[in-house]
C-alpha positions in Angstrom: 4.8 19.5 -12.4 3.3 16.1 -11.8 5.4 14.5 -13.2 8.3 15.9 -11.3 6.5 14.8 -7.8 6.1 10.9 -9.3 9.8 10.9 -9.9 9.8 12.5 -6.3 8.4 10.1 -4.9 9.8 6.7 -6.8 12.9 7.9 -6.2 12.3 8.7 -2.6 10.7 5.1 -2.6 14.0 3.6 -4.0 15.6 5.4 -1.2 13.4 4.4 2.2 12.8 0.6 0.8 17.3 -0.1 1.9 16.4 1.9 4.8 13.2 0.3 6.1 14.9 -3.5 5.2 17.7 -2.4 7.2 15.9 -1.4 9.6 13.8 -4.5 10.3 16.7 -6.6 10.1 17.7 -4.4 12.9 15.1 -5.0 14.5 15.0 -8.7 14.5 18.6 -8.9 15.5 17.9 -6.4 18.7 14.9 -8.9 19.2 16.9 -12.1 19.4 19.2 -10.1 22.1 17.1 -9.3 24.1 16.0 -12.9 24.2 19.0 -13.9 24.4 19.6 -11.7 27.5 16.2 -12.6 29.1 17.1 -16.7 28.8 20.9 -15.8 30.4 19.2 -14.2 33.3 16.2 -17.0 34.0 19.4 -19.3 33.7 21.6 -17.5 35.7 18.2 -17.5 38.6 18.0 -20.9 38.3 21.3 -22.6 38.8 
């Protein structure tokens, strides 16, 4: 029985580690927009 719940949870390891990368990626991405957007708007105020 415990070794049913290791292969559980290596295999539901092998299944969030994609997901979480993916995720962060994401998240970087969203972070540089934003930026992006913030620095268009400052330089749409100031010329």
């Amino acid at each position: 029985m415990q070794q049913q719940i290791l292969i559980f949870l290596l295999r539901l390891g092998s299944y969030l580690k994609p997901l979480v990368s993916s995720l962060a990626s994401n998240k970087s991405d969203a972070l540089s927009l934003h930026r992006n957007a913030v620095y268009g708007v400052f330089d749409g105020a100031y010329h």
